[in-house]
SEKE-728919 format. One record per residue (C-alpha): x, y, z. Coordinates in pm, whole numbers, plus 50000, padded with zeros to 5 digits. Each point is the difference from the previous one (the first is absolute). Example, Ala and Ser with C-alpha at 12.3 -4.5 7.8 and 13.67 -1.06 7.14 Angstrom:
% SEKE-728919
512304955050780/501375034449934/
% end
This chain:
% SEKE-728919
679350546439300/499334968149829/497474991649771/497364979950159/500155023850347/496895018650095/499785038649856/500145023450280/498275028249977/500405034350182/496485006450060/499414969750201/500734996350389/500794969150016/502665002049685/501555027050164/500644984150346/501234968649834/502045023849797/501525016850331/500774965450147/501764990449730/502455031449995/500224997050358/501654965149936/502445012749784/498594996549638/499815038149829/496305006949849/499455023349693/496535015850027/497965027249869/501625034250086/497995030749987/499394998349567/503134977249955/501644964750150/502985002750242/501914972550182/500324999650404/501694980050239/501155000050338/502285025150139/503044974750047/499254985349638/501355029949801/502934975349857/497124975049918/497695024149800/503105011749825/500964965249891/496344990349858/500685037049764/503324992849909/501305033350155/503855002350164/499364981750370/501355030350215/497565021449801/498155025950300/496344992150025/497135021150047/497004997850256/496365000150018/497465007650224/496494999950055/498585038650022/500335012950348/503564983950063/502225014649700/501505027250229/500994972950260/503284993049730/501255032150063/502155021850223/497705028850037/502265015050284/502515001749640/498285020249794/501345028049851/499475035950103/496185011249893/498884967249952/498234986350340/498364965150077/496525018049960/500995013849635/501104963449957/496854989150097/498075019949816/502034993349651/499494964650099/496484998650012/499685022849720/501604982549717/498804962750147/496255015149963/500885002349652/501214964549924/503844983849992/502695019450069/503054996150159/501925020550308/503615004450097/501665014350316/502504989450324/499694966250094/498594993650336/502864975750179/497804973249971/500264994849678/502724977949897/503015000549680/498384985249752/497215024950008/502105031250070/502285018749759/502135026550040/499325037349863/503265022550093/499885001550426/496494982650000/498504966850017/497084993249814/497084975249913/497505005049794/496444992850012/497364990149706/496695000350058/496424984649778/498205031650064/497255001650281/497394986749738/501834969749965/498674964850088/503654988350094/499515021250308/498654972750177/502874973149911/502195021650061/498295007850337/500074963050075/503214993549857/501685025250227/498174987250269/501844967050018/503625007749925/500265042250042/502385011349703/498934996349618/502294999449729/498325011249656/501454997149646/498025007949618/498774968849906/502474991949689/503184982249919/502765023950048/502095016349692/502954983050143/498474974049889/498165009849657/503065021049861/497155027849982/500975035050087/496785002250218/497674968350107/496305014450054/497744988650227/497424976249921/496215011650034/498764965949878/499804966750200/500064977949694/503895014049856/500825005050353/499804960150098/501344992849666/503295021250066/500174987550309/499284962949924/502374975250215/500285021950339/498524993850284/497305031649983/496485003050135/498275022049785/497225016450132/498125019149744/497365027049922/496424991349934/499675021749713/503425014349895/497795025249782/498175008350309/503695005850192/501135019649745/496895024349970/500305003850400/502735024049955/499305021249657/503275026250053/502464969350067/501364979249696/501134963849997/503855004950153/501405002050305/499115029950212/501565033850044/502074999950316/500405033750203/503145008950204/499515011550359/503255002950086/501795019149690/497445030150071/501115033349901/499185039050033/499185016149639/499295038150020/498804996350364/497604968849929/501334963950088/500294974049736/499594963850023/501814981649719/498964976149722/501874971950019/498164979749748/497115010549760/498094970549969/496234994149991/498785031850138/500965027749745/502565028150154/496635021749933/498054986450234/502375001850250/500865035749997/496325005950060/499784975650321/503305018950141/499075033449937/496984994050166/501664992650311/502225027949958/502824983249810/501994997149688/502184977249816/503154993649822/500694969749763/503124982250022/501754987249737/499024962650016/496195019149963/501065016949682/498174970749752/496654989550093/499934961850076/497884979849701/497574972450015/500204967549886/498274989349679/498944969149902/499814982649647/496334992150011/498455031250068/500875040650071/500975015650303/497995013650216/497995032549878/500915015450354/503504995849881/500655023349668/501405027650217/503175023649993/502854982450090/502255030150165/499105014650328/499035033649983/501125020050298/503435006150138/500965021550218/497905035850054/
% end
């Protein structure tokens, strides 16, 4: 975004639809997501979005939806044995009540390559969502309104790019834009990023934890969704939201080192963020 263009806010109406028309025409927006910045674009701009981060152009994008239409990405007639559409459903709303988090499970045949990857026999997506809480909800709302499918990304210029082993995402506006400087980005940002932030106390500043649907299992006669990545909400927290609906979890290997937040030189993370880095449940 240059220099001398209006700041958007996500609070405001009127910055938000302007915001929507703007991805609808083709130009990707990063904007406050749930207590951190992510990038979204158009369905059919996954190539586009993974240009302005410097990531491979064939590299699988994920979606995102407003709450309400997350479980319209999946084939819920491909779930695995013990997990039904209503279970879904119910993890769904669950963990979104929470704040971000992220969802993975057969792709409904809708959905099209570049936001589908194969897991053994199954075609996935995956889904990432701001957390019900959220003022994105409405862009996102609107956004989906005028061209259907949303591809999301973490607001940051990729590792392919930065030689960096990991690139984290960016919960500030002002390094954001300055990373980003030169693309052609709408940036559509929190009010009060210390505001955003306390919105969501048990979720740090990284990209969110991301449940499997599809690579459920049965552990000593209880069925298991799996970690796929342990991200902002702690492995913890979501043993407790499973169990309460009857569930457990195993942690796969990519979910084996907590994901960390980015720091900045003029000031110290996040309090919300000094927290154990390993998951803490596996399988049992």
């Amino acid at each position: 975004m240059s220099a001398n263009h209006a700041r958007l806010v996500l609070d405001r109406t009127d910055d938000v639809a302007h915001a929507a028309r703007l991805l609808a025409e083709g130009r990707p927006v990063a904007h406050g997501f749930g207590n951190i910045y992510a990038l979204t674009a158009r369905g059919d701009a996954v190539g586009r979005l993974n240009a302005l981060k410097g990531r491979p152009h064939d590299q699988t994008g994920s979606l995102t939806a407003p709450s309400g239409r997350v479980l319209d990405a999946f084939d819920l007639s491909a779930l695995p044995p013990g997990v039904s559409p209503s279970l879904v459903a119910d993890v769904v709303d669950a963990c979104s009540t929470l704040g971000p988090f992220g969802f993975r499970g057969p792709a409904a045949t809708h959905v099209p390559p570049g936001l589908t990857a194969q897991d053994g026999s199954t075609t996935t997506t995956q889904v990432i969502v701001p957390g019900d809480a959220c003022p994105s909800q409405r862009f996102l709302a609107e956004a989906s309104d005028a061209v259907g499918l949303l591809v999301i990304s973490s607001a940051n210029r990729s590792r392919h790019v930065t030689g960096e082993v990991d690139a984290p995402v960016h919960w500030r506006a002002d390094a954001l834009r300055a990373e980003l400087a030169g693309g052609d980005l709408v940036l559509l940002e929190h009010d009060d990023e210390a505001a955003a932030r306390a919105r969501f106390p048990r979720h740090t500043t990284v990209s969110t934890t991301i449940l499997a649907f599809h690579r459920a299992e049965r552990v000593h006669g209880r069925v298991h969704l799996r970690l796929e990545r342990h991200g902002s909400l702690a492995a913890g927290e979501v043993v407790q939201v499973l169990a309460a609906l009857g569930l457990g979890v195993t942690a796969s290997t990519h979910a084996a080192v907590r994901l960390l937040p980015r720091s900045y030189d003029d000031g110290p993370r996040p309090t919300a963020d000094r927290g154990p880095a390993r998951p803490t449940v596996m399988a049992g």
